[in-house]
N, C-alpha and C positions, 0 to 999 in steps of 0.2 A: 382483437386485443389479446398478449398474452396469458395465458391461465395462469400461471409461474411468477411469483417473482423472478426468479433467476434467467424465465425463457423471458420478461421484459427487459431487465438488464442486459442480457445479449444482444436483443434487438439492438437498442441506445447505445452499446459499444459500439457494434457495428456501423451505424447509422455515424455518430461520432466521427470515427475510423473514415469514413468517404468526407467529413467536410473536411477534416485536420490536411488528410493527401494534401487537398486542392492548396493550402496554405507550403505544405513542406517543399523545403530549397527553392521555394518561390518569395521571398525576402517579405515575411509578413512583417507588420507595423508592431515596435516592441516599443513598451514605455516599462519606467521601474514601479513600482508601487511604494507607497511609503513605508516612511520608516527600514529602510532595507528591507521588506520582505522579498527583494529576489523581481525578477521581471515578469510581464504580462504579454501575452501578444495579439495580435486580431482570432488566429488563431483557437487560443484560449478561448478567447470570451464568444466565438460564435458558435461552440462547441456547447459551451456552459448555456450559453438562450437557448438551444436546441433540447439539451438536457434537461432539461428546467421544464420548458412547454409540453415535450411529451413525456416526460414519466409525470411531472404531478397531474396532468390530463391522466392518466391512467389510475394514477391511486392518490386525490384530491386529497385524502383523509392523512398522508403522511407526509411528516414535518421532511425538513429540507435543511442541508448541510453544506458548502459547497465553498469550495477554495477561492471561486471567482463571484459568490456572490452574498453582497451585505447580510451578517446573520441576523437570523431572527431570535427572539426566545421563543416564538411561541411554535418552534418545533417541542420545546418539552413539555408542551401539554398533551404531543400525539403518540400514541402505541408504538408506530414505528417509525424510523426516518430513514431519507435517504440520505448519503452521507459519500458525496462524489469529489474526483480532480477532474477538472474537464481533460489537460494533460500532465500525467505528470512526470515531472522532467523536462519543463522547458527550457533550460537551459541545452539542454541534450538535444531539442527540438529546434533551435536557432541555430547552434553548428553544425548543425545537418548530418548528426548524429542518430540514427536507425530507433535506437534504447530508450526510446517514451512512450508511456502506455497510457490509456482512460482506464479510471480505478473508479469502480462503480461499486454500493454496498446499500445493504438494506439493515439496519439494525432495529433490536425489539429490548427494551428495559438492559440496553448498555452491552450486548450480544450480536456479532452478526448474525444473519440468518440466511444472507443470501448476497454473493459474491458475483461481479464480472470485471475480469481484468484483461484487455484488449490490447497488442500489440501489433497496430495495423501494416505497420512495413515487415514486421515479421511474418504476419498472419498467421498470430497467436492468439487461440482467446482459453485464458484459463478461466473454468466457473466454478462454483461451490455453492451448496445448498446445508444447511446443517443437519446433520447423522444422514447425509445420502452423499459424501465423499466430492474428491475433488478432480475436475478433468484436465483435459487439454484438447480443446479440438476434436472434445467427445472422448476421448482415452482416457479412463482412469490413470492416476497420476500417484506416487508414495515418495515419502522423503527418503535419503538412504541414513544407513548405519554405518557411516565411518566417523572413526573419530579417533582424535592422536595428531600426527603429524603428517597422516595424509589428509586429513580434511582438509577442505577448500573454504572458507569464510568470507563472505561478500560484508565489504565496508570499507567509510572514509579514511585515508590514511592515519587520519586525527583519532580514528579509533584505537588504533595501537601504541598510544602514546602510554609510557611506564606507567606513571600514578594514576591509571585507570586501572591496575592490576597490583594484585599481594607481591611484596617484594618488589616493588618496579620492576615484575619483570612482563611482557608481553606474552598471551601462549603460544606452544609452539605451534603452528597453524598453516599450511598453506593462504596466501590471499588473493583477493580480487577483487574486482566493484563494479559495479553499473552503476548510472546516474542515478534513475529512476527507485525509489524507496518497494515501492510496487512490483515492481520488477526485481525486484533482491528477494524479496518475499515466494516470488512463484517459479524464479528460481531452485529456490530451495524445495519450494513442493513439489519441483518436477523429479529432483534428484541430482541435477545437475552440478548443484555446488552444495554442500551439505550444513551449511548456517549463514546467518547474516545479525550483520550489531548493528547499531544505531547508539551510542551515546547523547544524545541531544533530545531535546523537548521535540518530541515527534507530532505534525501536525494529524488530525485521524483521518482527513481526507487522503493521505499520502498511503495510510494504512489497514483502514477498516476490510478493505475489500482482499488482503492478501494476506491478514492475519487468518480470515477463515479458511481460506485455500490453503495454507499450512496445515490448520488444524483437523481439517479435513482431510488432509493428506498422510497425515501420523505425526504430523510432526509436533512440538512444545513450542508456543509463543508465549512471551511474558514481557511487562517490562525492563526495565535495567538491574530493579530489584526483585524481579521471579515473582513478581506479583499479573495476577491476571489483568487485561489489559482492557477495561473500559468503556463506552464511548456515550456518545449527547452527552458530553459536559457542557457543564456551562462553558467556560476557557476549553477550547474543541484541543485540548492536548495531550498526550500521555508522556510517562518521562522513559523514553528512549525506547528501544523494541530489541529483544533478542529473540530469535528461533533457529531452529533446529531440530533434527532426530532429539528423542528424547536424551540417549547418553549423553552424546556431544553436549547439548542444551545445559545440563547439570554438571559436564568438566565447566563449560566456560562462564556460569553463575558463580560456582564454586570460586573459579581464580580472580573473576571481580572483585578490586576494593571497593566497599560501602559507599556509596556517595550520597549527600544529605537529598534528604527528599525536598521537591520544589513547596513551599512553604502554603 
């Protein structure tokens, strides 16, 4: 058994990573889930059994969190929880799009403490431990320090809409985007593209695991309103995610309009 949580999360990514292959561009079984939350695939869900069986076999005592399965409350009665997507980005994952990762997280009193984020057709796995930094494939990893109009900003095009900014006006920014929320996140801690938004009620399995790889990497995460970002909520949501280098991080809080908090 791992010593680590982080060297058990790795494991589980990995392991993850070899069932999802067998499903990719081989036309898994997709149904939608209600209420619009977005599609499901065999995929998914045999990734999330797998997930489920062995990390709570490992650490029986922590609560459990997970995109694909029924929550419990009685995660908030434990220390710590696991708080996973089996993948996420499936969308990304049914057009046979490369950009879906497993986003694995360990949290302690609303903290991550322990990060794996897996990107098996890339054979990526970014991990993070909290105060022992962030890797890549075992290489220490740092956000960079640009910011202005050459920074690169990962987000939905909906994010640069005016009245989400002073003056209607959008900043000046380079942009970009990947499906995968997760993947926007460790992006940005590898250095590759220098921040990522999120306006929208962010779910925390999309982001537990890549807010600490940020933070672990130098970078500033917050939500929409520069408030620290949470998790084991009751309602598993945060409102929106911004990260970045620190500078960057505080131009583009700064040029944010107020938006009312979710009530």
């Amino acid at each position: 058994m791992p010593e680590t949580d982080v060297a058990l999360l790795t494991q589980a990514a990995r392991k993850a990573g070899v069932i999802a292959r067998q499903y990719f561009q081989n036309d898994p079984g997709v149904t939608d889930k209600p209420d619009g939350a977005g599609p499901v695939t065999d995929a998914d869900l045999a990734v999330d059994a797998m997930l489920e069986t062995n990390l709570r076999l490992a650490r029986p005592y922590y609560g459990w969190l997970s995109e694909e399965t029924e929550d419990n409350a009685a995660r908030h009665s434990t220390q710590r929880q696991f708080i996973v997507d089996p993948i996420d980005g499936t969308r990304a994952f049914i057009a046979h799009s490369k950009d879906w990762a497993h986003s694995l997280a360990i949290v302690e009193n609303g903290r991550p403490v322990a990060a794996a984020v897996y990107l098996p057709m890339h054979d990526m796995m970014f991990t993070a431990a909290a105060g022992q930094g962030a890797t890549l494939n075992g290489a220490p990893i740092a956000v960079s320090d640009t910011v202005g109009p050459d920074a690169t900003v990962l987000a939905a095009k909906p994010n640069f809409a005016d009245h989400f900014w002073k003056d209607g006006k959008a900043p000046d920014v380079k942009r970009a985007f990947r499906s995968s929320l997760a993947y926007r996140l460790c992006l940005v801690a590898q250095g590759r593209f220098d921040g990522m938004i999120t306006l929208r009620p962010s779910w925390e399995w999309d982001i537990a695991a890549g807010a600490l790889i940020i933070s672990e990497a130098g970078g500033t995460v917050t939500d929409q309103h520069g408030q620290a970002l949470r998790f084991n909520n009751t309602h598993p949501q945060v409102p929106g995610v911004l990260a970045a280098g620190r500078q960057l991080h505080q131009s583009l809080l700064a040029q944010l309009e107020p938006q009312p908090a979710n009530p």
